[in-house]
N, C-alpha and C positions, 0 to 999 in steps of 0.2 A: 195375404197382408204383406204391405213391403217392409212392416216391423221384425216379422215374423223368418227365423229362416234356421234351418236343419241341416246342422251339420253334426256328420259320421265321426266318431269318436271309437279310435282304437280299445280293443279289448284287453288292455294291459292292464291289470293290477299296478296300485291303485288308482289308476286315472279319473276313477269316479270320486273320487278323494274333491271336497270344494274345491281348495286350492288349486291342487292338479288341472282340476274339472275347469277351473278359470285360464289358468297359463296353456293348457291345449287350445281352447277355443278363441282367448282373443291376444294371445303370446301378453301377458300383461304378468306381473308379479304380486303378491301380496307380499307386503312388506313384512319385515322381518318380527315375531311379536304382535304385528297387528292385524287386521282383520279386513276381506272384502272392502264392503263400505267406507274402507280408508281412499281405495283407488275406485270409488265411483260406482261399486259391482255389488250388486243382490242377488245371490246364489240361494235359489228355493228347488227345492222338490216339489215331486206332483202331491206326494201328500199333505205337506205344508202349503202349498198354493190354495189345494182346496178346503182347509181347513180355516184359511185365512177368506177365504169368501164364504163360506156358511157362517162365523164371525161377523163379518162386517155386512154382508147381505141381508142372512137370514138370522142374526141375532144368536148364532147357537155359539155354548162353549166346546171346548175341546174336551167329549165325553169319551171317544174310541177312537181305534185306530186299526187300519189293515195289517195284520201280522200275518208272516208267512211261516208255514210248518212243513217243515221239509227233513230230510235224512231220511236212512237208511234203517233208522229206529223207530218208524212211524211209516202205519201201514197207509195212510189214503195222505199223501200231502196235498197241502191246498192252500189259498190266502183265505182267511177270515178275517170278519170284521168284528174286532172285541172289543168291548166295554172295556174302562179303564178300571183295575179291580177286579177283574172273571181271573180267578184261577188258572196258570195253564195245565195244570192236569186237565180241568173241562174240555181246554181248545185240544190235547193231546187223544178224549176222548170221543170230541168232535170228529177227530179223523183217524175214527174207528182204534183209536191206541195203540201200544207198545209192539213191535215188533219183537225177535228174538235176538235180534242186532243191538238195543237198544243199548248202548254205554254210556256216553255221556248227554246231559244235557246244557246247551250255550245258547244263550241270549245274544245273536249275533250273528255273522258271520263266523267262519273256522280261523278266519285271520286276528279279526278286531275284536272280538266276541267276547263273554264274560261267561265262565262255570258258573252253572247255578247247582244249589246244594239240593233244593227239593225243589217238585212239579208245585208244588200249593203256594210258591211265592208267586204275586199277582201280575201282570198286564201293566207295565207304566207308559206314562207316555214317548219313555225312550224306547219301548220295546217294539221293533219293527220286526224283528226275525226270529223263530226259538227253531233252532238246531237241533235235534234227534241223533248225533251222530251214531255210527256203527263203530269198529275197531279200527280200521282203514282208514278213514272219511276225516280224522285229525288227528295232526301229527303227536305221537307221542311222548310226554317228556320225558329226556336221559339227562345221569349224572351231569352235571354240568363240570368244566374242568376252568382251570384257569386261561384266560384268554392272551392267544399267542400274537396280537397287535397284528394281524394281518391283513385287515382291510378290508376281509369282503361285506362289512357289515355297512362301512360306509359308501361301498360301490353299490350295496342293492339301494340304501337311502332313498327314495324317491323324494323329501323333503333338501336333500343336499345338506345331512347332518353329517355329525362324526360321533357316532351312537358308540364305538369302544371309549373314547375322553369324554362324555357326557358319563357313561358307565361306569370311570372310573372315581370321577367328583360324586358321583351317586353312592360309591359303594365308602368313601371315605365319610361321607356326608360334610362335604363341600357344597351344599345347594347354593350358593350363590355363583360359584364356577360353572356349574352346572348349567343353571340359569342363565348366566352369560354362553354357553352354548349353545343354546337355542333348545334347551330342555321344555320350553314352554309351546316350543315347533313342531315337535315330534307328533305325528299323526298315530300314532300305536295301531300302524298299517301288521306290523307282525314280520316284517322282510328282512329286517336283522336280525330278527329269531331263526327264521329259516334257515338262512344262510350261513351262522355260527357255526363252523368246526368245532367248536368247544362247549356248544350246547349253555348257552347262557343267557338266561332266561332275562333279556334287557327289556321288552316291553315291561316284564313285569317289575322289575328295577325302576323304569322312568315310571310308571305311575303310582308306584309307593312314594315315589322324590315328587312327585308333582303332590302328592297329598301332603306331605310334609313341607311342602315350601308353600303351599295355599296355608295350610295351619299357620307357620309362622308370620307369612305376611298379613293375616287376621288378628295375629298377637300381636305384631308390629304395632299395626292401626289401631287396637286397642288400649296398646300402651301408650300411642301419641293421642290419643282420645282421653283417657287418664291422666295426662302429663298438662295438656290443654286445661283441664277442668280443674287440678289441681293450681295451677298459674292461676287461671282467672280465681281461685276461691281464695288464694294468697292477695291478688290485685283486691277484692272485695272486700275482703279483712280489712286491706292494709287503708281501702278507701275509708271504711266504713271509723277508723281510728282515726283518718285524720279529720274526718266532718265529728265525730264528738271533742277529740283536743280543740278544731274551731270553736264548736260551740260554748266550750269551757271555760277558752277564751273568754268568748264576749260576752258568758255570765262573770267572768272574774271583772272585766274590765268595767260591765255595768255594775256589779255590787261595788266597785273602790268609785267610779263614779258617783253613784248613789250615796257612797260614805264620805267625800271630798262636801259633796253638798249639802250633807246633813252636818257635817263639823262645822261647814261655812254659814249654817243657820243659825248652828247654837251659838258662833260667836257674834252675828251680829245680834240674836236676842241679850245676849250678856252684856254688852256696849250699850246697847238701851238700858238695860237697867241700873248702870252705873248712876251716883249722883250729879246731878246736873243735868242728866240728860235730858231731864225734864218727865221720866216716867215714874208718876207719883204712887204707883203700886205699893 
């Protein structure tokens, strides 16, 4: 197909990253904050590709998903295809279960990936990888020391952050400086962790700060959501007082109308009945 064309993408971490995965293949940028489909670009997987045609082909919802079970903690690795909801203890027992390696378990890659506390938590839709690691297989956390400004956390960047001054608006809880960093950029690829001399746990930094700055910009919009609803119930009040003082009005104006004409009857009935007027009652 002359739509169709395949090109070789180096094995650098994390190149497979969308963004990345965009600026390799057609030297373009996503803009800073925003997203692909800003610059014209739909970046899909093969699992979402085909997930999006048994959707719209065959009418199916998104029931499962290929997980891959791998480490050094699991004796048969393998991809399965799990239901969304199967337990991964099941999928662990599916391939033949625990090694004698087994330490940790992450949803994930060893880079990006998330500790999970137990096997009995389920299969989501985010869930593409469960991790088995051994002792070796992830790096382990050490003290963390205070950070000596040296840079190499913004030389591994692959986003072209400066994840020590995002770090530090993070740790004062400055999220809005932060924010202005490009705290919202950060891919939590794991490469300024790596590469910390001081052992400073900054992905896990930015995505606490990312939770906290979505909290509050949902407070935000709640409060200007409140503040709206509040204004218009003041404007409705304020309408709803001035259409009864109108109508108060024009009952006041019609009852002295009403009372002008009934004064101006009883005096022309009184003028008739004076003598001479001819009314011999």
């Amino acid at each position: 197909y002359d739509w169709l064309k395949i090109i070789a993408v180096p094995a650098v971490y994390p190149t497979g990253g969308e963004k990345q995965l965009i600026r390799v293949l057609t030297g373009r940028e996503t803009p800073r904050q925003g997203i692909p489909a800003d610059i014209g670009i739909v970046c899909l997987n093969v699992a979402t590709a085909a997930a999006v045609y048994r959707a719209i082909v065959l009418g199916e919802p998104l029931i499962s998903r290929i997980v891959t079970l791998t480490g050094r903690g699991v004796r048969r690795p393998q991809n399965l295809s799990a239901r969304l909801g199967t337990p991964i203890a099941d999928l662990i027992a599916q391939c033949s279960g625990y090694t004698d390696q087994a330490e940790r378990l992450i949803m994930g890659g060893p880079m990006m990936g998330f500790a999970l506390t137990s096997d009995e938590l389920p299969v989501v839709k985010a869930t593409n990888c469960i991790l088995v690691a051994g002792g070796d297989e992830v790096a382990s956390r050490q003290q963390a020391m205070p950070c000596i400004r040296c840079g190499e956390c913004a030389e591994a960047c692959p986003a072209n952050l400066l994840p020590q001054q995002i770090y530090r608006y993070c740790r004062t809880g400055d999220l809005g400086k932060a924010h202005a960093e490009g705290l919202d950029d950060c891919i939590e690829c794991g490469c300024c962790d790596i590469v910390c001399p001081s052992h400073i746990p900054l992905v896990s930094s930015f995505r606490a700060a990312k939770d906290k700055w979505l909290a509050k910009q949902q407070d935000q919009r709640k409060a200007d959501v409140a503040r709206l609803r509040h204004a218009a119930r003041l404007a409705r009040k304020e309408r709803e007082k001035a259409e009864r003082d109108a109508a108060a009005r024009r009952q006041k104006a019609a009852l002295e109308q009403g009372r002008d004409a009934a004064i101006k009857n009883l005096i022309e009935q009184a003028k008739r009945r004076r003598p001479g007027t001819g009314d011999n009652s």
